[in-house]
C-alpha positions as a LaTeX table, in Angstrom:
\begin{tabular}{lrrr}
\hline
Residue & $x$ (\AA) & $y$ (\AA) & $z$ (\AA) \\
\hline
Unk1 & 0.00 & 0.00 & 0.00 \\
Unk2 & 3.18 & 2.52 & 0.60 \\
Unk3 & 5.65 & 0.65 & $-0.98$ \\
Unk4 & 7.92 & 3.68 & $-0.79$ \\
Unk5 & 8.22 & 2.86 & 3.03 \\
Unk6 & 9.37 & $-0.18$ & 4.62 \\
Unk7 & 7.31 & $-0.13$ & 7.78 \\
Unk8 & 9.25 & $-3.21$ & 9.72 \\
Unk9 & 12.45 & $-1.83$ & 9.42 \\
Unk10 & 11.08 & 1.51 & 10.70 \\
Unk11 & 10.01 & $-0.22$ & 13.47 \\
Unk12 & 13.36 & $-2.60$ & 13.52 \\
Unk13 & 15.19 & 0.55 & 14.20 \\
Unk14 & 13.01 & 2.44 & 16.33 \\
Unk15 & 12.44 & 5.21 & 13.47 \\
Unk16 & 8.23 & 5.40 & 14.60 \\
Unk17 & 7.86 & 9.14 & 15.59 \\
Unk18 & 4.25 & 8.44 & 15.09 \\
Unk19 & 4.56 & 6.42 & 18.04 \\
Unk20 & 2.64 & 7.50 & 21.04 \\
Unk21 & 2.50 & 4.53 & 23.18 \\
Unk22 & $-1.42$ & 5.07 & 24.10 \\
Unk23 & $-4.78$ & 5.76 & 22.22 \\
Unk24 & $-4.89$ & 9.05 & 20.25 \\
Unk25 & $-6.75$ & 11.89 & 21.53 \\
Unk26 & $-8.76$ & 12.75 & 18.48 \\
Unk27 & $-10.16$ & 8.82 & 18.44 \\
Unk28 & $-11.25$ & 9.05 & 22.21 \\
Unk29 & $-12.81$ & 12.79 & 22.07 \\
Unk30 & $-14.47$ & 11.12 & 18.72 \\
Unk31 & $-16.26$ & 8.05 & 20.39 \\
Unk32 & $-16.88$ & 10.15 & 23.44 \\
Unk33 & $-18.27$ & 13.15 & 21.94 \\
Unk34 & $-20.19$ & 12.03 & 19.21 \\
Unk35 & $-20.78$ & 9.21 & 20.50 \\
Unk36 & $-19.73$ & 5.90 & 18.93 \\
Unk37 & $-21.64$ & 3.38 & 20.50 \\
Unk38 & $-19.49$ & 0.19 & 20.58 \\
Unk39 & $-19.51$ & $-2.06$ & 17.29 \\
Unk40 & $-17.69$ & $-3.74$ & 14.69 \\
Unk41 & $-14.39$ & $-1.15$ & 14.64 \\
Unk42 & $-11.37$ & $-1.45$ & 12.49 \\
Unk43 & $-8.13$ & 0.29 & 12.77 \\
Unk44 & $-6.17$ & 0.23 & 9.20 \\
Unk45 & $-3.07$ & 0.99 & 9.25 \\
Unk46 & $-2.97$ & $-0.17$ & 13.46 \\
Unk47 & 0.47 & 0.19 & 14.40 \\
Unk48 & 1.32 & $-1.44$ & 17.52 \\
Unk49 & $-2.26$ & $-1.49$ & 18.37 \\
Unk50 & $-2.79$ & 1.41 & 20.93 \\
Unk51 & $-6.46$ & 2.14 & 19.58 \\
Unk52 & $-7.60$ & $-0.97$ & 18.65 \\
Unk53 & $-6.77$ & $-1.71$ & 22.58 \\
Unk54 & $-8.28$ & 1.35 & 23.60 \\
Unk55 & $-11.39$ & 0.14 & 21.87 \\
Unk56 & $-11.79$ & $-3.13$ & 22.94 \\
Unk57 & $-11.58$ & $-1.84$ & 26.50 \\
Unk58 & $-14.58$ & 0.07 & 25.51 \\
Unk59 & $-16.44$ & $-2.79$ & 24.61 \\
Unk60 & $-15.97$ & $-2.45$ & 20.82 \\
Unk61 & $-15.10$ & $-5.95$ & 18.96 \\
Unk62 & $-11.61$ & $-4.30$ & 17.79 \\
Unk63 & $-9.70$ & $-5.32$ & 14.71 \\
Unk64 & $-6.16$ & $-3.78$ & 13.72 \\
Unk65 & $-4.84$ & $-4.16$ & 10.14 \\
Unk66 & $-1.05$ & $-3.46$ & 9.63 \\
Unk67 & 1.64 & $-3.85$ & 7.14 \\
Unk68 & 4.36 & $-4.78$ & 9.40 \\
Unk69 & 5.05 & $-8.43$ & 10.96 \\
Unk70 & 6.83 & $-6.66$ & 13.71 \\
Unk71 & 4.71 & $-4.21$ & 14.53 \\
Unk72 & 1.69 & $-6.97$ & 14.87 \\
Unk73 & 3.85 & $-8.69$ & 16.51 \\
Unk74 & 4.10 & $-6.28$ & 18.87 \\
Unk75 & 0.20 & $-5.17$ & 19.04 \\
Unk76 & $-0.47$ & $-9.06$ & 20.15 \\
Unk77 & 2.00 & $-8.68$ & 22.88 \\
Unk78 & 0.47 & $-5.90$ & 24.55 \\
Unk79 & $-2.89$ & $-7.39$ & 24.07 \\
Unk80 & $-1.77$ & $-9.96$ & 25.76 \\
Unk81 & $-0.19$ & $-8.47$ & 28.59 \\
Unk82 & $-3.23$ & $-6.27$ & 29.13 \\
Unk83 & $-5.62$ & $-9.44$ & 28.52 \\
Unk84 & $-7.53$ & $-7.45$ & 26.24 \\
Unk85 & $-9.86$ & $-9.51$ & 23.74 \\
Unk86 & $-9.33$ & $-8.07$ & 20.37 \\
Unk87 & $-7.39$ & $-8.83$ & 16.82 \\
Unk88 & $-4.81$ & $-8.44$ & 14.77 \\
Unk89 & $-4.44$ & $-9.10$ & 10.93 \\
Unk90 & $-0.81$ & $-8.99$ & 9.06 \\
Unk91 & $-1.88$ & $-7.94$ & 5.76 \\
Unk92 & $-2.09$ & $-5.36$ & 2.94 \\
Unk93 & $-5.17$ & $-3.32$ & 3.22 \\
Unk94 & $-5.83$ & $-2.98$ & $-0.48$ \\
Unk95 & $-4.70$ & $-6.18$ & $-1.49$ \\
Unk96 & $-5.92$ & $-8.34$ & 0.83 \\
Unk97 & $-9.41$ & $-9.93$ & 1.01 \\
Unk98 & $-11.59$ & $-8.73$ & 4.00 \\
Unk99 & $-15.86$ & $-9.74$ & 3.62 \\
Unk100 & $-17.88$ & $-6.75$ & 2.84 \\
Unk101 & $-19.80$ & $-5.43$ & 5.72 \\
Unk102 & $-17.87$ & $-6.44$ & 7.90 \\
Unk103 & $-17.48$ & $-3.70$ & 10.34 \\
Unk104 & $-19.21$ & $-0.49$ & 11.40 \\
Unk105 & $-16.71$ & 1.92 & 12.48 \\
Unk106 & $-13.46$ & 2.24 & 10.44 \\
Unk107 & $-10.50$ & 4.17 & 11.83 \\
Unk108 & $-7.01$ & 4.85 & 10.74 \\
Unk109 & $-4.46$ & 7.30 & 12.19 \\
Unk110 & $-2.36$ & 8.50 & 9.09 \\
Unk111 & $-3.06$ & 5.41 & 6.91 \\
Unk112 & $-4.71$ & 7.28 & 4.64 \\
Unk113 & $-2.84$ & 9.95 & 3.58 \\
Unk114 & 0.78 & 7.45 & 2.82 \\
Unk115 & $-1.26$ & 6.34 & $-0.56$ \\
Unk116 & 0.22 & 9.81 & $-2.75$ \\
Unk117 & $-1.74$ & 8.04 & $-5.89$ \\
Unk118 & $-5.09$ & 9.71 & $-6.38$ \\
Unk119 & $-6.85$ & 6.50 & $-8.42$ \\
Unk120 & $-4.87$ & 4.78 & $-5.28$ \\
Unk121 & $-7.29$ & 6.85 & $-2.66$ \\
Unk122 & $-10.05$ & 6.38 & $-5.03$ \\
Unk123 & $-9.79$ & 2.32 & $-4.19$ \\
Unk124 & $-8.72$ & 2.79 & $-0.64$ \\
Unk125 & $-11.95$ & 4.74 & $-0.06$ \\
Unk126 & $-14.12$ & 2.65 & $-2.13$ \\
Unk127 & $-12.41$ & $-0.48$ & 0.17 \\
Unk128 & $-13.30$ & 1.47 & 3.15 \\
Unk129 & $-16.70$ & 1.76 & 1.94 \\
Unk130 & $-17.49$ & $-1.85$ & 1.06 \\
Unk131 & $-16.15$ & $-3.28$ & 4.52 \\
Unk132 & $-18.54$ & $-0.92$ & 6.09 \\
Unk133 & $-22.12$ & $-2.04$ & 7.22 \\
Unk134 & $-24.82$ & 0.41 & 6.05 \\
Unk135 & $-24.34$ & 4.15 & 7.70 \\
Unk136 & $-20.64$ & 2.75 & 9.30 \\
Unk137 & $-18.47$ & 5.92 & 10.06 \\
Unk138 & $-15.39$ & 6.27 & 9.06 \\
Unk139 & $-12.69$ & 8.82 & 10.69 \\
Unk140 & $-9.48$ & 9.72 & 9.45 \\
Unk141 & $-6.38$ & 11.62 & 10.65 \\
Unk142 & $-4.76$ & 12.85 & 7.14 \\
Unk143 & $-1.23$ & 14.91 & 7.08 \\
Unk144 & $-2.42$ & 19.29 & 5.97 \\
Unk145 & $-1.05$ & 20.96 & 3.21 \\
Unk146 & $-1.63$ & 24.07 & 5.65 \\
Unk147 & 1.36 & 22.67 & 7.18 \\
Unk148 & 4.33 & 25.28 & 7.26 \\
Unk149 & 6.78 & 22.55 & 8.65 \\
Unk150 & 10.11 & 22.03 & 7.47 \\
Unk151 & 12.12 & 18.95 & 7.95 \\
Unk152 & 10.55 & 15.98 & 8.27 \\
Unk153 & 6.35 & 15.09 & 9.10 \\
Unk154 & 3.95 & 13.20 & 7.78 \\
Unk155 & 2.65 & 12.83 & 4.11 \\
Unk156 & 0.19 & 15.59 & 3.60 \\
Unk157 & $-3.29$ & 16.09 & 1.51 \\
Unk158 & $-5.74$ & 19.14 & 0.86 \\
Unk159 & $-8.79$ & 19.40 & 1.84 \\
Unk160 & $-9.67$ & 18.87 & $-2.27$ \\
Unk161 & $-7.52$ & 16.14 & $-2.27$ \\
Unk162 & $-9.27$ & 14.33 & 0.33 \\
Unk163 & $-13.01$ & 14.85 & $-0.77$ \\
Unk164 & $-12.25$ & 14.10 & $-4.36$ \\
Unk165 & $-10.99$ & 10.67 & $-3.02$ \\
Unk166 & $-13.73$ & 9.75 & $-0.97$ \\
Unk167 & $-16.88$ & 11.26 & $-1.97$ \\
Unk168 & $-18.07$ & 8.61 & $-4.19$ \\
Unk169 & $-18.47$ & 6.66 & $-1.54$ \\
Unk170 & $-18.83$ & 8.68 & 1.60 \\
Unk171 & $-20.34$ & 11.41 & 2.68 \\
Unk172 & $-18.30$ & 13.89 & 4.44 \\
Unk173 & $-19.60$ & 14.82 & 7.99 \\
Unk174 & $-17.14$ & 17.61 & 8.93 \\
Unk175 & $-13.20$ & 18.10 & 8.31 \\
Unk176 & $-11.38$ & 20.21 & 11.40 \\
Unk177 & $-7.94$ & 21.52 & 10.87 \\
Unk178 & $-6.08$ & 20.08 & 14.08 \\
Unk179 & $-2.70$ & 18.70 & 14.86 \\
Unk180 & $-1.58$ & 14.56 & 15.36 \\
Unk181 & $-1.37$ & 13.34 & 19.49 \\
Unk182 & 2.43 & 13.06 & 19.72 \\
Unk183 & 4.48 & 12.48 & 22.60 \\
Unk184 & 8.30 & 13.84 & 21.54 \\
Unk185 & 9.87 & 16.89 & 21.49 \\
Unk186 & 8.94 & 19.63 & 18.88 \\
Unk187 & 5.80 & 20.83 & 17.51 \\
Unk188 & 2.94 & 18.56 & 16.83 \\
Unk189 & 2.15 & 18.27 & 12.69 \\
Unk190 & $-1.37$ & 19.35 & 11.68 \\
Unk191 & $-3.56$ & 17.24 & 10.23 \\
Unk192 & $-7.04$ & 17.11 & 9.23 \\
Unk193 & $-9.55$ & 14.66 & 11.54 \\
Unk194 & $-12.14$ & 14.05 & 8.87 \\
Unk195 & $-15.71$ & 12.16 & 9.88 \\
Unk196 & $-17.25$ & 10.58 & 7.11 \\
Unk197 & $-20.20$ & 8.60 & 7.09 \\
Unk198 & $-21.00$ & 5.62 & 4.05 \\
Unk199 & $-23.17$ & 6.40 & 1.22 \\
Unk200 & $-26.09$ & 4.28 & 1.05 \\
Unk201 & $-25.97$ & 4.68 & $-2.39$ \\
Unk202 & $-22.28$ & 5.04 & $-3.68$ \\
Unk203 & $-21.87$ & 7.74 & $-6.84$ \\
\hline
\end{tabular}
């Protein structure tokens, strides 16, 4: 899905500033505030599974989908130690089979916005949307080209970028200009959190 990036030996070396070592603030203000009651939830793109932990404890049936053997590797571990019932999936996202409908809440914390290939959103979206039950939500934290930074941060997308990707298949609820949880020194990179709900009929 982001070939560009190997993902294992990121995590191999330690090189995961994304890395936060808990659930992300946006995804618990999210189910909290809007609310989420709990469901079917996927987390693509799940790292070593903070949220999809996080969710489980909230009684969601939690599933986390990531590219790296390691960091699943890891994910189980801490599921483990925390006894915390939930999943985890080695796999490619896009290439991979996963049943339609199968979940009702889809989540992914800068997944998104690694795929620089606009026909390559298109599919991820349209993925996104089959996997979904009818009316499942999806919300994303995607890298903003209002970002000033220089130096290294995350991929980043417009606001165009993003609704020309998933509108065909989602409508979009609301997009905020905010800024990624992070734990390390420096200044946190903005990002968009972007709420999206399925299309019941997909343009």
């Amino acid at each position: 899905m982001a070939s560009h990036i190997d993902f294992d030996e990121r995590y191999k070396t330690g090189n995961t500033p994304w890395e936060i070592n808990r659930p992300d603030l946006s995804l618990i203000d999210f189910v909290k505030e809007t609310p989420v009651p709990p469901c079917r939830a996927i987390d693509i793109g799940c790292g070593t599974g903070n949220n999809v932990l996080w969710l489980a404890q909230q009684n969601f049936q939690a599933t986390g989908y990531d590219l790296s053997p390691l960091a699943i590797k890891s994910a189980r571990k801490k599921a483990a130690v925390a006894r915390v019932n939930c999943s985890f999936v080695n796999t490619d996202f896009l290439l991979d089979e996963i049943a339609d409908n199968s979940f009702d809440f889809a989540f992914d914390r800068g997944c998104f916005h690694h795929i620089l290939d606009h026909d390559r959103r298109l599919a991820f979206a349209q993925k996104v949307g089959r996997i979904l039950s009818r009316d499942g939500i999806w919300l994303s934290l995607i890298g903003n080209t209002d970002e000033t930074r220089q130096g290294p941060g995350p991929p980043r997308l417009s606001a165009s970028q993003i609704s020309t990707a998933v509108e065909p298949y989602f409508q979009i609820i609301s997009i905020k200009s905010h800024h990624f949880d992070f734990d390390h020194e420096g200044i946190p990179a903005m990002n968009w959190v972007c709420q999206m709900k399925k299309r019941s009929i997909q343009q």
